[in-house]
Residue, then its C-alpha position, 0 to 999 in steps of 0.5 A: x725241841x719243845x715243838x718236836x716234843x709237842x708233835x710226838x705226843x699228839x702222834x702218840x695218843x692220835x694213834x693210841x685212839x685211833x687203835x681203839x676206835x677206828x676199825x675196818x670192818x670190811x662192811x659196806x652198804x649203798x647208801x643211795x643212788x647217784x643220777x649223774x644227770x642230776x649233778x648240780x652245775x659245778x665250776x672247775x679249775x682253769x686247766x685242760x680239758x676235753x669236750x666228750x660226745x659220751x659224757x653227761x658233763x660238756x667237758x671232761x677236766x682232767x688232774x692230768x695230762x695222762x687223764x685227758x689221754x684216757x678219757x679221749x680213749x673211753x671217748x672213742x672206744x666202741x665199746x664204751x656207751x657212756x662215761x663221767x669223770x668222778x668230780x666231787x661234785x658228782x658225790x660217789x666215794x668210798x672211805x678207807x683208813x690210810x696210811x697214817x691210820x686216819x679215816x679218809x675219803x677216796x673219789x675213784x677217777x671214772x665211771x664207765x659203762x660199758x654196752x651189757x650195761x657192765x659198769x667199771x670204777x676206774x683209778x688212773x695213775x700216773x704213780x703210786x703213793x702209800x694210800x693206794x692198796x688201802x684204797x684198792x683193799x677198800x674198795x674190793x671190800x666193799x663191792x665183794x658184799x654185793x651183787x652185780x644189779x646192786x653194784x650198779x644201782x649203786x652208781 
């Protein structure tokens, strides 16, 4: 009982400061750059993998079967110039306020490019959880300020 008690009154004021500080303004700037051919060496779990031809990185890891079947498709698909997934060690994330009302941090599944030197941000989903229209509403805020060259810049 005490530990139900506990836990509702942290709730509470956790969401009364978060009414007060934590604000979506929709705002958004590039901060930096990202080379992905300067991202650092990095180990990864032991699990399933594909070895690309149009990747910077010598192996694609995916958190997923349904990953590793896209990344086979952006990896033979002729329109595709180049892609990487989107480790964390790569740094290219977006921040959001989630379900729960705590600031978050979202890292996209791929980077894409396609040839006209168009690039795209893409989340692959097997299923969809609360956080994902706050994190697509993110998103579309943040790239809308922007345009196209700087977007890519971006990336």
């Amino acid at each position: 009982m005490r530990q139900a008690a506990t836990k509702t009154l942290i709730e509470t004021f956790k969401k009364g400061i978060n009414a007060l500080t934590v604000q979506d303004r929709g705002d958004a700037e590039i901060r930096d750059t990202i080379k992905l051919r300067q991202t650092r060496p990095f180990v990864t779990k032991d699990q399933g993998y594909l070895i690309p031809k149009k990747s910077v990185f010598n192996r694609v890891i995916g958190d997923s079967h349904f990953e590793l079947l896209f990344a086979r498709f952006l990896d033979e698909c002729e329109y595709v110039v180049s892609f990487a997934k989107n480790y964390l060690a790569v740094h290219f994330k977006l921040d959001y306020v989630n379900a729960v009302g705590d600031i978050a941090n979202y890292y996209p599944d791929f980077l894409v490019k396609l040839s006209g030197r168009r690039i795209f941000i893409v989340e692959v989903k097997g299923q969809e959880d609360l956080d994902v229209p706050l994190k697509m509403r993110r998103y579309t805020a943040k790239v809308r300020r922007y345009k196209p060259s700087e977007v890519r810049r971006g990336i």
